[in-house]
C-alpha positions in Angstrom: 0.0 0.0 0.0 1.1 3.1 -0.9 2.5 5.9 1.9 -1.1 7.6 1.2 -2.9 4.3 2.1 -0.3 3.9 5.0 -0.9 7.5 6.4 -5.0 6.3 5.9 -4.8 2.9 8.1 -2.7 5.1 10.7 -5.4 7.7 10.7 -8.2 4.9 11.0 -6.1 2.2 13.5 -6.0 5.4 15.9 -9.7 6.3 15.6 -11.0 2.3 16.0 -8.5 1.6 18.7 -11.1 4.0 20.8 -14.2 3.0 19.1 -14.8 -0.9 18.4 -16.5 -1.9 15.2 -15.4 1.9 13.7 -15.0 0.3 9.8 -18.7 -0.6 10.5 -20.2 2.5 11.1 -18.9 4.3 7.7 -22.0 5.5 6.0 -21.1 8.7 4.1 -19.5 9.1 0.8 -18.7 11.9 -0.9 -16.6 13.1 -3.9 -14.2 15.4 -2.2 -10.4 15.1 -2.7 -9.1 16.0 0.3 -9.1 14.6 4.4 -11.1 17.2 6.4 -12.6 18.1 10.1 -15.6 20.0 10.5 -17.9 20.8 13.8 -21.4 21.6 13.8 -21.5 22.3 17.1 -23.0 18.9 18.0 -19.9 17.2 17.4 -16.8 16.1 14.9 -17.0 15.2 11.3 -13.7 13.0 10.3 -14.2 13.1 6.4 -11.3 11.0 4.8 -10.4 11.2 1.1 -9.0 8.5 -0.5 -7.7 9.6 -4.7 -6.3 7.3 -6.4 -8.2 4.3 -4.8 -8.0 2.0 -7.7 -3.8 1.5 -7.4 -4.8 1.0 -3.6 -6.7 -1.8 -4.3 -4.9 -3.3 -6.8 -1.6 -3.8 -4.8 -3.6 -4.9 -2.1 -5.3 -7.8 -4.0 -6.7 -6.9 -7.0 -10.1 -6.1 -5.7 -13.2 -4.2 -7.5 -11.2 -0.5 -8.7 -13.5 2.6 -7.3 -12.2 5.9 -7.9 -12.5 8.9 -5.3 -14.6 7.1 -2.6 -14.3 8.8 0.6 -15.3 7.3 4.3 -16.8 9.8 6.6 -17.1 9.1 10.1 -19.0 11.8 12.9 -17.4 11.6 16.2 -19.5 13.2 19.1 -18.4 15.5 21.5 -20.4 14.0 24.1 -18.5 11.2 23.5 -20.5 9.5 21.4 -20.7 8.6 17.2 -23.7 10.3 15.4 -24.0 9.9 11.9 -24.4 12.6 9.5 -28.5 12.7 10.5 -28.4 16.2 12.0 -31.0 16.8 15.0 -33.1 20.1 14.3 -35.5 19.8 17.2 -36.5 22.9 19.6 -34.3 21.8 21.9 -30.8 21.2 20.0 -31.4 25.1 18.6 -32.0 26.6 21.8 -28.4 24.6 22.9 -26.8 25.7 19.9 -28.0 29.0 20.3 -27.5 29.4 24.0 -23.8 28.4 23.7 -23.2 30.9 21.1 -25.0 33.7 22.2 -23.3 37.2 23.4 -25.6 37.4 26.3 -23.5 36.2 29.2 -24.7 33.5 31.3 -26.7 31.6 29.0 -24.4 28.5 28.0 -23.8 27.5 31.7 -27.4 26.4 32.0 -26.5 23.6 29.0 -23.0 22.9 30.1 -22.4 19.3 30.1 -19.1 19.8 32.5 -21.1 21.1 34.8 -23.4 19.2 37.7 -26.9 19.7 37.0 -27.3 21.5 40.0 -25.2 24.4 38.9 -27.3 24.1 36.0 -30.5 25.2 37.7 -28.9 27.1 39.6 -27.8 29.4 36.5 -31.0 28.8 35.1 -32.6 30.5 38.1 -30.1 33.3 38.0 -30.6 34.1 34.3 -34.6 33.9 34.8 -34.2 36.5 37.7 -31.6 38.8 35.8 -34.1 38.6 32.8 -36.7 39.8 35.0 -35.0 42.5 36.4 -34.0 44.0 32.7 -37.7 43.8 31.3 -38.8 45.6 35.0 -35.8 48.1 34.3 -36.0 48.7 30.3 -39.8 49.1 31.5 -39.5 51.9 33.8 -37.2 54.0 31.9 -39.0 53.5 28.7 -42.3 54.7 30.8 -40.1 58.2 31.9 -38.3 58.7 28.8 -41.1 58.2 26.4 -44.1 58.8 28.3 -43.6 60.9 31.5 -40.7 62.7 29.3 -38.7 64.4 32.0 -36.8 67.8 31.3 -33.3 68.4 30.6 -32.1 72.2 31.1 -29.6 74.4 29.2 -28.7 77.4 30.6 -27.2 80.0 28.1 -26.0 84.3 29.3 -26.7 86.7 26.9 -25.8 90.1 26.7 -27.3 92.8 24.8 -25.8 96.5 24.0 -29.7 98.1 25.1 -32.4 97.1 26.3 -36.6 97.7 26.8 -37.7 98.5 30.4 -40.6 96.3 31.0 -44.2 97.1 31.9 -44.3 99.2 35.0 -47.2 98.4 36.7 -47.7 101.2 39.9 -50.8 101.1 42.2 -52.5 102.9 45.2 -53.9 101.1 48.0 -56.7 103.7 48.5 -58.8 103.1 45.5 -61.0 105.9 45.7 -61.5 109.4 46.3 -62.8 110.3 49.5 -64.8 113.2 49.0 -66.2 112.0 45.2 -67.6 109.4 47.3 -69.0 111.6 49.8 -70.5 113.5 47.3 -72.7 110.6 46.0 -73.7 109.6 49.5 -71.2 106.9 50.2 -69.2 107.0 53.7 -66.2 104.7 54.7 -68.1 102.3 55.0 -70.4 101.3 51.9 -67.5 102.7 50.1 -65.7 99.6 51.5 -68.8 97.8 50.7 -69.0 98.8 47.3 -65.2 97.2 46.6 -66.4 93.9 47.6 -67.7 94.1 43.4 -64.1 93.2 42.7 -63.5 89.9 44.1 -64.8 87.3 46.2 -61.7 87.2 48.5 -62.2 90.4 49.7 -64.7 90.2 52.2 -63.7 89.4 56.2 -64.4 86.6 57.5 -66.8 88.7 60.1 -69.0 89.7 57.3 -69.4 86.4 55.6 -71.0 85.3 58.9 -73.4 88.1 60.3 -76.2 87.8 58.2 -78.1 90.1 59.7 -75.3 93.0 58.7 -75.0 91.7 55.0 -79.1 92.1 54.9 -78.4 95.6 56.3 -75.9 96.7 53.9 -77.0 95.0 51.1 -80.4 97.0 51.9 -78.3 100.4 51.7 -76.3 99.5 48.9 -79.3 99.5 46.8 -81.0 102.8 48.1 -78.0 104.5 47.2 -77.5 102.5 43.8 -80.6 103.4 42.7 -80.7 105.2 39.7 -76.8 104.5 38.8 -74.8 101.9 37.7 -71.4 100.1 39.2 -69.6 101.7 36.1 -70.6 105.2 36.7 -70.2 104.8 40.5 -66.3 104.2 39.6 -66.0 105.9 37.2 -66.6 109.5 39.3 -64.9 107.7 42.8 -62.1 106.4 41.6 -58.3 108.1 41.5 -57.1 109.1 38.5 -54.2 109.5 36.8 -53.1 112.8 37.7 -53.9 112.0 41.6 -51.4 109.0 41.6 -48.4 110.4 39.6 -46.0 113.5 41.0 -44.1 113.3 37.5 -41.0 111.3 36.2 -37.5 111.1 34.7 -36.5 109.1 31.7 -33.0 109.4 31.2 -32.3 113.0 30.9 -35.7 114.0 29.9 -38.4 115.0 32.4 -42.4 115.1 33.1 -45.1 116.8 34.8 -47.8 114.7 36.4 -50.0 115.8 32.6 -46.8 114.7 30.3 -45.7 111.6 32.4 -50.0 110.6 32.5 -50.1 111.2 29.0 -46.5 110.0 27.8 -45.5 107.0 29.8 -48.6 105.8 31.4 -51.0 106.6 28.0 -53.9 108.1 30.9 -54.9 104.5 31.5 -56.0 103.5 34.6 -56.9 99.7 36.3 -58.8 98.6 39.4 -57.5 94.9 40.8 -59.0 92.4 42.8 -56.9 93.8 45.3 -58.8 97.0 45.3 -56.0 99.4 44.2 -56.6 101.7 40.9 -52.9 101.4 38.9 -51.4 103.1 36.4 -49.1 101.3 34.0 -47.2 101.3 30.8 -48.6 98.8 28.6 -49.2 99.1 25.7 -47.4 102.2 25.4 -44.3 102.4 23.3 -41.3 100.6 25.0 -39.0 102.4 27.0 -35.0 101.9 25.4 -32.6 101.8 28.5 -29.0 102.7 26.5 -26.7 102.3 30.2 -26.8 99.8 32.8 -27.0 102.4 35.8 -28.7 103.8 38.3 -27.8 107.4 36.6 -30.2 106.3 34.2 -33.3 104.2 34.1 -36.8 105.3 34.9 -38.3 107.2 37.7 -41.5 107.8 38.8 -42.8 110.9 41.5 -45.7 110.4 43.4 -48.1 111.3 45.5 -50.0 110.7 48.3 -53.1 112.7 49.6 -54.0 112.7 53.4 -56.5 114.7 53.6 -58.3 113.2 50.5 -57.6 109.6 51.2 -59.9 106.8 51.0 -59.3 103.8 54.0 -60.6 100.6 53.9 -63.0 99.7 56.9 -61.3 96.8 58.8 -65.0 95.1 59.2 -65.7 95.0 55.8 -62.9 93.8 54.2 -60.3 91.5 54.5 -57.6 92.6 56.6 -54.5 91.5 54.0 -56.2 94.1 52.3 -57.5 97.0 54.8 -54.2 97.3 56.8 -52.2 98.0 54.0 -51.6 101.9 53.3 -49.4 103.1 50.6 -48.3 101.8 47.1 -47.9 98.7 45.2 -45.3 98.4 42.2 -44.9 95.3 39.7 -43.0 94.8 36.0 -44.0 92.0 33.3 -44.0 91.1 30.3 -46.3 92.6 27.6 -48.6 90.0 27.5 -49.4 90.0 30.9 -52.4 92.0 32.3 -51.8 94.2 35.1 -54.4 92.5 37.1 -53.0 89.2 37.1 -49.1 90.6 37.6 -50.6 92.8 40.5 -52.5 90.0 42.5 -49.4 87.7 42.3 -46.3 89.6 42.2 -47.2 93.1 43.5 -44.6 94.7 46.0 -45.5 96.9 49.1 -44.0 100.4 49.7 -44.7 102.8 52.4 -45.6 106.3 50.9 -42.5 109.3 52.1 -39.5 106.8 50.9 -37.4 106.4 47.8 -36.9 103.2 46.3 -34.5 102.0 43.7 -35.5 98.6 41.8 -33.1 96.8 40.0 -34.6 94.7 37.5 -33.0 91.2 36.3 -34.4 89.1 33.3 -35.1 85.7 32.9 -36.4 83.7 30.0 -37.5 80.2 30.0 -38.0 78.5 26.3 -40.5 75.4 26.4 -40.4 75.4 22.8 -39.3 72.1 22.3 -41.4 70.3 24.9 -44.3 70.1 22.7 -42.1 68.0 19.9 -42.2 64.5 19.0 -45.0 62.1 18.9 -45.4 61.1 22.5 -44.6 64.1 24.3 -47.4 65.2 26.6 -46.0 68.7 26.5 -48.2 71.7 24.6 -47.6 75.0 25.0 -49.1 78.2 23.2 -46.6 80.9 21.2 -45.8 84.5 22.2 -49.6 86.4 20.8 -51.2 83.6 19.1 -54.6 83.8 19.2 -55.6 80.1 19.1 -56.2 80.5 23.2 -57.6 83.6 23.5 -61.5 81.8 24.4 -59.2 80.7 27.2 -58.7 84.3 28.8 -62.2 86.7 28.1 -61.9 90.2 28.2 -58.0 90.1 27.4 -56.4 90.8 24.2 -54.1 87.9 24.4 -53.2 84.6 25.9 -51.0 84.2 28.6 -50.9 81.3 31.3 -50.8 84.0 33.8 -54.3 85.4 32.0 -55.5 82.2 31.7 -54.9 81.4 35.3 -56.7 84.5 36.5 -59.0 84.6 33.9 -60.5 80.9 35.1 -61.8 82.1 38.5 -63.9 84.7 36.9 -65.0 82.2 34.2 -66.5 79.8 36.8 -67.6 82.9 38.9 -69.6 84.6 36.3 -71.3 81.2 35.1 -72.2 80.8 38.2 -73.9 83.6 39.6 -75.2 84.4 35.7 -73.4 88.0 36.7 -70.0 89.9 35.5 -67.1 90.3 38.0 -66.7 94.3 37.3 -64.3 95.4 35.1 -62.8 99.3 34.7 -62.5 98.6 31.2 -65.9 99.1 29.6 -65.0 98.2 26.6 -64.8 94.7 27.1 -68.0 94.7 29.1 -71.3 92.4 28.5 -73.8 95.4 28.8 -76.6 92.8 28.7 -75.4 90.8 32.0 -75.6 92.7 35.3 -72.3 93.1 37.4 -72.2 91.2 40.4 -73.6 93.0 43.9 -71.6 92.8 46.8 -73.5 90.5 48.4 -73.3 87.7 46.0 -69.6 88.1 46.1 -69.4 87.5 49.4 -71.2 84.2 49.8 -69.9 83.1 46.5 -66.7 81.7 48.1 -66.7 78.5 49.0 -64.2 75.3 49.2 -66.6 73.7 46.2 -66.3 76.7 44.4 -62.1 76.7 44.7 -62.0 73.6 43.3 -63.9 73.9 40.5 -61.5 77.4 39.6 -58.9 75.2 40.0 -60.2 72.1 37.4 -60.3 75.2 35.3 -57.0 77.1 35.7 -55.7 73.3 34.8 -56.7 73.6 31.5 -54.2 76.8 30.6 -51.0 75.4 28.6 -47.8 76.7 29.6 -46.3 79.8 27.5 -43.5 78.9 24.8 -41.8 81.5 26.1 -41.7 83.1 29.1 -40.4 86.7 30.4 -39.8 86.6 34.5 -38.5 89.6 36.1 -37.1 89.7 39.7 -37.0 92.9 41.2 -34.5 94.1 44.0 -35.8 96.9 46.2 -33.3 99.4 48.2 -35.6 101.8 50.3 -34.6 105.0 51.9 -35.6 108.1 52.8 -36.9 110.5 50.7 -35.5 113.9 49.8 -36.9 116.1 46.7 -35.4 119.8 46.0 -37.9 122.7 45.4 -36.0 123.3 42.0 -37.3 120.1 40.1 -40.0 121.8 37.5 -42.7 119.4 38.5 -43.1 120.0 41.9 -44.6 123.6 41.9 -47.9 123.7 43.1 -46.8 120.3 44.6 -45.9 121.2 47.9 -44.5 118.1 50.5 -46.4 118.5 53.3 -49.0 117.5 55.8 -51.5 116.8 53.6 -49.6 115.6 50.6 -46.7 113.2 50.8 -44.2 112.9 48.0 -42.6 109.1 46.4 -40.5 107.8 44.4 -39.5 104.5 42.7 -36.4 104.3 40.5 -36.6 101.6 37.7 -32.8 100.4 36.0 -31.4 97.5 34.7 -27.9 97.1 36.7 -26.9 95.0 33.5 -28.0 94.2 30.4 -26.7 90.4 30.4 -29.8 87.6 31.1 -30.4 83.9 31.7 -32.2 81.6 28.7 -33.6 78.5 30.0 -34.0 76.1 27.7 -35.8 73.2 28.2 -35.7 69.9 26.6 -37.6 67.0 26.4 -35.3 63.8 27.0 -34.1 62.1 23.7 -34.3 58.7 22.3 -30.5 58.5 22.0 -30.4 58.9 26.2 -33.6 56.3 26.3 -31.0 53.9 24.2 -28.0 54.7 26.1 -30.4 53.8 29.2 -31.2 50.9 28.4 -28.0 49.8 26.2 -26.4 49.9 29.6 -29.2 48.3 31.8 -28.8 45.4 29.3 -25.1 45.4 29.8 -25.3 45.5 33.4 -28.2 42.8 33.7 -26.7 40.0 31.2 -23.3 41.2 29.7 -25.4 41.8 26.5 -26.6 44.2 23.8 -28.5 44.9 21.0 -26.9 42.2 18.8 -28.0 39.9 21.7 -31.8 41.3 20.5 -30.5 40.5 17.4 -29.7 37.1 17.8 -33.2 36.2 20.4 -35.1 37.8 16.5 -33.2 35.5 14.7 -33.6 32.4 16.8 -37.7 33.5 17.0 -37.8 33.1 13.6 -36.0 30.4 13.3 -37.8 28.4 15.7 -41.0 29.8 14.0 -39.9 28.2 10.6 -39.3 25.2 11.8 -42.7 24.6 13.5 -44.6 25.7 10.3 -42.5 23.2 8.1 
């Protein structure tokens, strides 16, 4: 035999010597020319090639001549000899897969080495660790794609000038005392006659001596008769000109006429906190060309003694009856004065000087309202897709929207109208509200249903918050400023002033963002790698075997 045949019996004396019966068992031929080992996973393939057989055979006997037979023989890793049948059922893929798998952990639970103890024992572990993943990928997909949580930029800007914002400046007394007096109405029903504005105004006294409300509400009406709320305001309340001394923009300055007329446009507002303000709104922005307090805006004003109007301690709410002086508030254009007033309204005594530095913030929830499952919405700068929201204002605001709720529910209720100074915007054919139905209309049923309401106000894209800092001191104005003749500090008069200035003209953007799907990937990329050791070709690779298991079962 040839040193080919020779190397063949070596090759097949080595394999039998550990197998008995091993010429037996060859079943496979194939037409391959060269010796070969192959694994399946399942075990070895010993393929041996024999060319040339036919000069074999002849110098061993002259047998039957084959060319290019070849004997194959499967050797098992388990130690035993398959032949070339290959086992496809369920369970040989999921070995095969588990044992190749990038997930860790997997292949111990089919490891032959190991007792089948440990086997259960990682079969537990993996079950649990599975688990845990599905619980964790579960949560954070619930947070990132549902719940959405914020992420926040924070970017400094600086510009060369800047716009002062609304100045919003009110006086506690509301009225005039002696234009009340002159229509018949004392301290008393004049304090009576505010309860019109809100239904937090009345004191808690009042609310339960119904005898007194009968008694009042009885005089209210005698005096009433044969006027309306409007008119009644209209003559009682403190105008322009009996609010504002003058003021100083920059180098230019005002008499009380010119600073009513130029800055303040001769409007005038009552709030639910009974105050009549003036304010800038919708007046032509006020440029601020130096961060100082050389510059900025100031306003005079002034307060008459003699002439003032005080709240009656048993009529109304003591929050509101003790306090004696001014109120001062900045926002945004689109914020009413009312709303800006009632929640950010700042107390100063009248006699003192007060300079307010003004910083600027602005938040941007732009982006919160994109992508599919964001549960974000929020309502541009003057759009007018919201205004139903806020009656009686020009534009939408959350802050309008908020405010504008209460009266909403108020009004449907009591099928009356919350007065308003502006009678523009009144509904001549529905009666303003009496005192007396304002004050029983608060209750805890009634709070709630405002709030249900004040829920349904989206957020602002954008919004403007100013913080004001307040430095009071005493108060000294010279007899040579131009506005101040005829104006006399004295007993009965009593001279203000608030200073308005932007110490710099750099500000905070907010920006907030909605979490992205690249951090919901990282999240649970990582919760995958610290659970099993895998990733998303491990997802892969469970797709693949699904399918593959799938096809099987349909064949």
């Amino acid at each position: 035999m040839s040193l080919l045949c020779q190397n063949c019996e070596a090759q097949i004396e080595q394999n039998s010597g550990n197998r008995p019966s091993f010429f037996s068992r060859t079943n496979t031929c194939s037409t391959s020319e060269e010796a070969s080992f192959s694994d399946n996973g399942e075990g070895i393939d010993l393929v041996i090639n024999v060319p040339n057989l036919e000069e074999v055979v002849d110098k061993d006997g002259g047998k039957d001549s084959k060319k290019d037979w070849t004997w194959g023989y499967r050797v098992s890793s388990l130690g035993k000899i398959e032949g070339s049948q290959y086992n496809n059922a369920p369970f040989e893929i999921w070995r095969k897969f588990v044992r190749t798998t990038t997930g860790h952990g997997f292949a111990r639970m089919v490891d032959p080495n190991e007792h089948w103890h440990l086997r259960v024992f990682w079969m537990i572990v993996v079950v649990l660790l599975v688990a845990g993943l599905l619980t964790s990928v579960s949560i954070i997909s619930y947070e990132s794609l549902v719940v959405r949580g914020l992420q926040r930029e924070f970017i400094v800007q600086y510009n060369n000038t800047m716009n002062l914002p609304d100045i919003h400046i009110c006086d506690t007394s509301l009225f005039s005392l002696s234009a009340l007096e002159s229509m018949g109405f004392n301290k008393t029903m004049g304090s009576y006659l505010a309860l019109t504005l809100s239904p937090m105004l009345a004191s808690r006294s009042l609310r339960k001596n119904e005898k007194k409300r009968q008694q009042l509400q009885s005089i209210y009406r005698r005096l009433i008769e044969n006027k309306t709320i409007h008119e009644v305001y209209e003559k009682a309340t403190l105008k322009c000109e009996n609010i504002i001394l003058g003021c100083t923009h920059d180098v230019s300055s005002y008499n009380s006429v010119q600073c009513c007329h130029k800055i303040f446009g001769n409007r005038i507002y009552v709030t639910d906190l009974a105050t009549m303000c003036v304010s800038t709104a919708k007046q032509q922005p006020l440029e601020e060309i130096f961060a100082s307090q050389v510059y900025g805006l100031t306003v005079y004003l002034k307060t008459n003694t003699h002439d003032r109007f005080e709240f009656d301690s048993t009529i109304v709410n003591s929050n509101v009856a003790s306090r004696r002086g001014l109120l001062y508030a900045v926002s945004d254009p689109i914020t009413a004065v009312n709303p800006i007033i009632s929640a950010a309204g700042h107390y100063m005594a009248p006699g003192k000087w007060a300079g307010v530095s003004i910083s600027f913030t602005r938040t941007d929830n732009s982006e919160l309202q994109t992508g599919i499952l964001s549960p974000y919405s929020c309502v541009p700068s003057g759009a007018t897709s919201h205004v139903h929201l806020v009656p009686n204002y020009d534009v939408y605001s959350e802050r309008n929207c908020i405010f504008a709720s209460a009266r909403i529910v108020l009004e449907r209720k009591f099928n009356c109208t919350i007065f308003r100074f502006r009678t523009t915007h009144h509904n001549q054919d529905t009666p303003c509200c009496d005192p007396d139905i304002m004050i029983g209309a608060y209750s805890v049923n009634l709070a709630q249903k405002i709030k249900k309401q004040s829920a349904g106000c989206p957020i602002d894209c954008v919004v403007n918050d100013y913080h004001l800092y307040s430095t009071p001191s005493q108060l000294y104005l010279g007899d040579q400023d131009e506005f101040l003749e005829g104006e006399k500090h004295g007993d009965h008069i009593v001279h203000s002033a608030i200073h308005f200035f932007y110490p710099s003209f750099s500000y905070t953007i907010i920006k907030n963002h909605p979490q992205r799907i690249l951090k919901w990937l990282g999240d649970v990329g990582s919760n995958m790698s610290l659970y099993l050791g895998a990733s998303f070709v491990t997802l892969l690779e469970f797709i693949v075997l699904i399918l593959h298991c799938a096809k099987r079962f349909a064949t």
